[in-house]
C-alpha positions as CSV (number, residue, x, y, z in Angstrom):
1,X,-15.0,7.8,-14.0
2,X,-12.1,8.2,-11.6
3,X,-8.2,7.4,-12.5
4,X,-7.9,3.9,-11.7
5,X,-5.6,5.0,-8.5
6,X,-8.2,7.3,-7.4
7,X,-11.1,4.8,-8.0
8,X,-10.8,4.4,-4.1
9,X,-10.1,7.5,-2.1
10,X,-6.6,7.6,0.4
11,X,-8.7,6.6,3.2
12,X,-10.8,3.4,1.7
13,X,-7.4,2.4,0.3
14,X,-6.0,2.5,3.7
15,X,-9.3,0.3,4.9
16,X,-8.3,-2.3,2.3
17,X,-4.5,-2.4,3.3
18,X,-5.9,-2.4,6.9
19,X,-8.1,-5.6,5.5
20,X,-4.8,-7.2,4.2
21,X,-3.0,-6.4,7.1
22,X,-5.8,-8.3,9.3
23,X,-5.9,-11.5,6.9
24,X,-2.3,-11.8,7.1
25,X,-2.1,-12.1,10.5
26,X,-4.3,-15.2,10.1
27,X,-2.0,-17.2,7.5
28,X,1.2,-17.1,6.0
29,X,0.0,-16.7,3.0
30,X,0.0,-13.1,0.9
31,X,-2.9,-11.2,-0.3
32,X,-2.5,-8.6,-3.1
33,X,-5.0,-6.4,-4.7
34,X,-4.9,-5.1,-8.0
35,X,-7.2,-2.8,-9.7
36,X,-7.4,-0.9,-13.0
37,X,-10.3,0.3,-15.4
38,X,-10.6,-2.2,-18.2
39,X,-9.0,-5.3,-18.5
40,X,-6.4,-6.0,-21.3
41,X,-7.2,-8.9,-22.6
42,X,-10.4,-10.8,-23.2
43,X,-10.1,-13.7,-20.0
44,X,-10.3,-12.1,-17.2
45,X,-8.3,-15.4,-15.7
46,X,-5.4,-14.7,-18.2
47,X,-5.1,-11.1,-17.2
48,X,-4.9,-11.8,-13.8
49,X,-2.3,-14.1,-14.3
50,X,0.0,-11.9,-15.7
51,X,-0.6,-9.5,-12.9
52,X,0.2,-12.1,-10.4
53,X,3.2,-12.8,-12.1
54,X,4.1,-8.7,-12.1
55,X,3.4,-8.3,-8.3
56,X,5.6,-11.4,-7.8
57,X,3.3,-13.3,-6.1
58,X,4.6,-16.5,-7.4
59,X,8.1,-16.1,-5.8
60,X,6.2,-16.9,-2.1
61,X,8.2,-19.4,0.2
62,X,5.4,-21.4,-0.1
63,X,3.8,-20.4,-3.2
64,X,0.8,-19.3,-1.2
65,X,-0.1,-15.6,-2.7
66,X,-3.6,-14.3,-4.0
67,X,-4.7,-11.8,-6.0
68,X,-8.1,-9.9,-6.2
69,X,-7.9,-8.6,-9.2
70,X,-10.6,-5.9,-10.4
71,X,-10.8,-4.0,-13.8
72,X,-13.8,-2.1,-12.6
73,X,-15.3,-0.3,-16.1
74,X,-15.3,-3.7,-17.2
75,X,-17.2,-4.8,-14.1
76,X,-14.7,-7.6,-14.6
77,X,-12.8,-9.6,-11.3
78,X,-10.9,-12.4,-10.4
79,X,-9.3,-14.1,-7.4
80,X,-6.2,-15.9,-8.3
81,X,-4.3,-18.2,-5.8
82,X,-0.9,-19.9,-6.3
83,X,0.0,-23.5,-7.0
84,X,0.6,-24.0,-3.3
85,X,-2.8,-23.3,-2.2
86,X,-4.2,-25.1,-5.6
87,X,-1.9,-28.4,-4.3
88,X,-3.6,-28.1,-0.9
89,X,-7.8,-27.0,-1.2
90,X,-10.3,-28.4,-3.4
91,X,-10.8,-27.3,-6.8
92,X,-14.3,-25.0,-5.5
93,X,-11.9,-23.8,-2.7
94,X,-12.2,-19.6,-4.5
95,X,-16.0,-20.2,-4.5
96,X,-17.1,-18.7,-1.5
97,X,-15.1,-15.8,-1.8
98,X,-16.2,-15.4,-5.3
99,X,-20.0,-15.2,-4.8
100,X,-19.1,-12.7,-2.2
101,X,-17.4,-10.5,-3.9
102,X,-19.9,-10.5,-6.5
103,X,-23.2,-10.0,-4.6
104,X,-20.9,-6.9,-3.5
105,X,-19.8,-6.1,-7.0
106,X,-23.3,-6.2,-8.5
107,X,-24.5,-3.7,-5.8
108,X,-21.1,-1.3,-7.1
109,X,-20.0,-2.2,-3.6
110,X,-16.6,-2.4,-4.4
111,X,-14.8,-1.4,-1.6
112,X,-16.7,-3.9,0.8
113,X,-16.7,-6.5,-1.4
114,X,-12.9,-6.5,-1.3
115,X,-12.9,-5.9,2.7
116,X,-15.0,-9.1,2.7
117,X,-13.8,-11.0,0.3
118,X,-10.2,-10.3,2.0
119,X,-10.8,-11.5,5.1
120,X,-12.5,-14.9,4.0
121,X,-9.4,-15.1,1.7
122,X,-7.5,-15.4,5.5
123,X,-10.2,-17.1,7.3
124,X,-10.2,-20.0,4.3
125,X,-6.2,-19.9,4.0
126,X,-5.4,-20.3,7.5
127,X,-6.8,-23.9,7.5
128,X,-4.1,-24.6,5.1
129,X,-1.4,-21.9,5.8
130,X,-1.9,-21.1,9.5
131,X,0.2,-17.8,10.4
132,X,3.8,-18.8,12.1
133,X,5.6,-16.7,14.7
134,X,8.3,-16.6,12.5
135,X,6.2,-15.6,9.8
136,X,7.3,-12.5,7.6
137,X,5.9,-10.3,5.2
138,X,7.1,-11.1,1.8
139,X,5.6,-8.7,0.0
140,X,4.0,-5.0,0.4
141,X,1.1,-4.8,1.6
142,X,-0.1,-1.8,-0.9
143,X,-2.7,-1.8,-3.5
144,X,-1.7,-2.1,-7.1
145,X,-2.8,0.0,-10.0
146,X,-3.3,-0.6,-13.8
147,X,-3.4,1.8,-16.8
């Protein structure tokens, strides 16, 4: 199995940042992926959390950052939104984007799951966060990578 940075080749990992890039034109909001081969604790929820809290996606003007969040040997993923877009969408709001990331995910089509999971992520959050022409980009658009 690949180091978790090289899970995805230089050029898929530009077609993800590409895929953020894209969804972020659509909303104000920030999308972050994070990947790394097992998760570290035993809720996949929990772990995510403190990987939101790492990239800094709480600290959004309008606390309206996500995380897809993958520990791949695991075959473990979650996507994680901040209390802004929880005060906003219903509680099944993530749903969507989570059954299609894992029809992807059970086919070990990770790097289009994440693509299309992405951009519903911006479809879904510009009803809420529409993009503003004063918008700016709080945070990197890179990939992350665990241990």
């Amino acid at each position: 199995m690949p180091t978790d940075s090289l899970f995805f080749s230089e050029e898929e990992q530009q077609y993800l940042i590409e895929a953020i890039q894209e969804a972020e034109k659509q909303t104000s909001g920030e999308v972050k992926v994070h990947i790394e081969k097992k998760c570290q604790t035993a809720d996949v929820m929990e772990r995510a959390k403190e990987v939101f809290l790492f990239l800094h996606l709480h600290q959004t003007a309008e606390r309206n950052g996500v995380l897809f969040y993958l520990a791949y040997e695991d075959r473990k993923f979650a996507v994680l939104g901040d209390k802004g877009i929880d005060e906003k969408v219903p509680a099944d709001f993530w749903n969507s984007t989570k059954d299609l990331l894992r029809t992807h995910f059970a086919n070990a089509q990770y790097l289009e799951g994440l693509r299309k999971g992405i951009e519903e992520a911006g479809l879904q959050l510009k009803k809420h966060f529409p993009y503003q022409s004063d918008d700016i980009n709080e945070l990197p658009d890179d990939i992350s990578f665990g241990q």
